[in-house]
N, C-alpha and C positions, 0 to 999 in steps of 0.2 A: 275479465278484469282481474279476476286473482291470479291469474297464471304471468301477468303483469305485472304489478306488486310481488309476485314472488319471485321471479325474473331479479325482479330490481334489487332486491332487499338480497339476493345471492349475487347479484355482481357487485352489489357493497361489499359485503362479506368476504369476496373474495381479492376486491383492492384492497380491504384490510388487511387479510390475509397475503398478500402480495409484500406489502410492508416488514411482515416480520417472518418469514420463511423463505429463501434463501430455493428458489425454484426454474434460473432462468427465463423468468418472463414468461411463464409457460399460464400462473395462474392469471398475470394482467390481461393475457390474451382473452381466455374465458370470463375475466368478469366484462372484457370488451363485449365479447360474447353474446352474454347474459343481460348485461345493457341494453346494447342494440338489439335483441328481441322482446326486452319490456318494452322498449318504444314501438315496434313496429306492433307487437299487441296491442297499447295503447290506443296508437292511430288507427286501430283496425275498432276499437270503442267507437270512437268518437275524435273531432279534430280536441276538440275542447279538453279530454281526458290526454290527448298524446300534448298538446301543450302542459299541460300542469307536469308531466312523467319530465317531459324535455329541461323543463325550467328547471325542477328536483333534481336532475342527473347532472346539468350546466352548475347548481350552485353545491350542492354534495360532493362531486368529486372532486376539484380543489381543495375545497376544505379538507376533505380526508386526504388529501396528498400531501397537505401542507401539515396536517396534526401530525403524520406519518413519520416523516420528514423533521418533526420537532421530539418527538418520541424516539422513533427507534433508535438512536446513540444510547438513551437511557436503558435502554433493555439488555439483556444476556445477549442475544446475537449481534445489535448491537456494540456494543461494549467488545467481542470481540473480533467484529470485521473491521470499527473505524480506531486509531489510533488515537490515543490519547494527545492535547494538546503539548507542544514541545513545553521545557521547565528551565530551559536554560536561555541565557537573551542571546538575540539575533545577531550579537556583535560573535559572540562563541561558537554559534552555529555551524556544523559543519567540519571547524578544525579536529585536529585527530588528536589533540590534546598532549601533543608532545612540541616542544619551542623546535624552531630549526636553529635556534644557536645550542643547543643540546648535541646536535649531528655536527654541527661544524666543526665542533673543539674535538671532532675525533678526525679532521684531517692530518692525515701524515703518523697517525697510532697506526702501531703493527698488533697485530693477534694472529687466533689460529680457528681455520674451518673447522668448524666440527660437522657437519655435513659436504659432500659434494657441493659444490657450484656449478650449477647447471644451467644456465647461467645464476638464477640466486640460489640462495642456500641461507644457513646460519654460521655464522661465525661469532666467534668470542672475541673480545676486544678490551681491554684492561678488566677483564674479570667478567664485566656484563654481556651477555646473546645480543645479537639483533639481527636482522632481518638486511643481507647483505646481495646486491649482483654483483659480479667479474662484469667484468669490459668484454663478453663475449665469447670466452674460452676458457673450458672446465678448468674449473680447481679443484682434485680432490679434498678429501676430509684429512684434517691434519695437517695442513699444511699452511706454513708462514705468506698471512697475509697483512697487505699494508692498505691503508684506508687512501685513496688518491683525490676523490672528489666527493661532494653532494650533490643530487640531481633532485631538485623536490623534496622529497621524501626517501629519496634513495640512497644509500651509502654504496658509493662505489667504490670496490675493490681490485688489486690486481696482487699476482704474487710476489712476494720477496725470492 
């Protein structure tokens, strides 16, 4: 019977320890392990001792899965595997924080590559960089470019 009890009280240990160590599943297996031979010890007691072990392992292990589960955000490993809740509202979410009437008002602006276009590149455009594609075919650096369209998020360019 203690080798039951100690069975058990180590495959606690070791779903706790599952919780907050970061092991592949490797240790839940072991305390599966460790469980099912305190039971099978148990019922090798007595029926009467492997019910009480059964009933212990049925109502403990939720419970520790569930305190586990309410815990580990708060902890150091926690804290950095799960991500912080978002801080901005869900109307914002997601956008890239630049208007697309900001890109419009530069159709039909001419500037100059400062990198290749391959197809993108950067290009300067009344003073300001941005992040520019050619319609497909190189542009080197330096050279007179005219803004033609918006595609999304994209400024499309072609050569003067």
């Amino acid at each position: 019977m203690t080798y039951a009890i100690i069975l058990l009280l180590v495959g606690v240990a070791l779903i706790i320890m599952e919780m907050f160590i970061p092991s592949a599943g490797i240790l839940g297996i072991l305390a599966t392990g460790a469980i099912i031979g305190s039971l099978v010890l148990a019922f090798q007691e007595g029926e009467g001792v492997g019910l009480i072990f059964l009933g212990a392992t049925v109502i403990a292990v939720p419970i520790l899965l569930v305190l586990g589960l309410k815990v580990f955000p708060r902890t150091p490993i926690g804290r950095r595997i799960i991500l912080p809740p978002a801080n901005e509202p869900a109307s914002v979410r997601g956008q890239a924080g630049v208007s697309m009437e900001d890109y419009r008002t530069l159709v039909g602006k001419s500037g100059r590559s400062v990198t290749p276009l391959r197809p993108s590149g950067i290009a300067e455009i009344e003073g300001e960089r941005y992040s520019v594609v050619s319609e497909g075919e190189l542009i080197k650096d330096g050279i007179e470019v005219v803004v033609v369209e918006i595609q999304g998020n994209s400024i499309v360019v072609e050569e003067l």
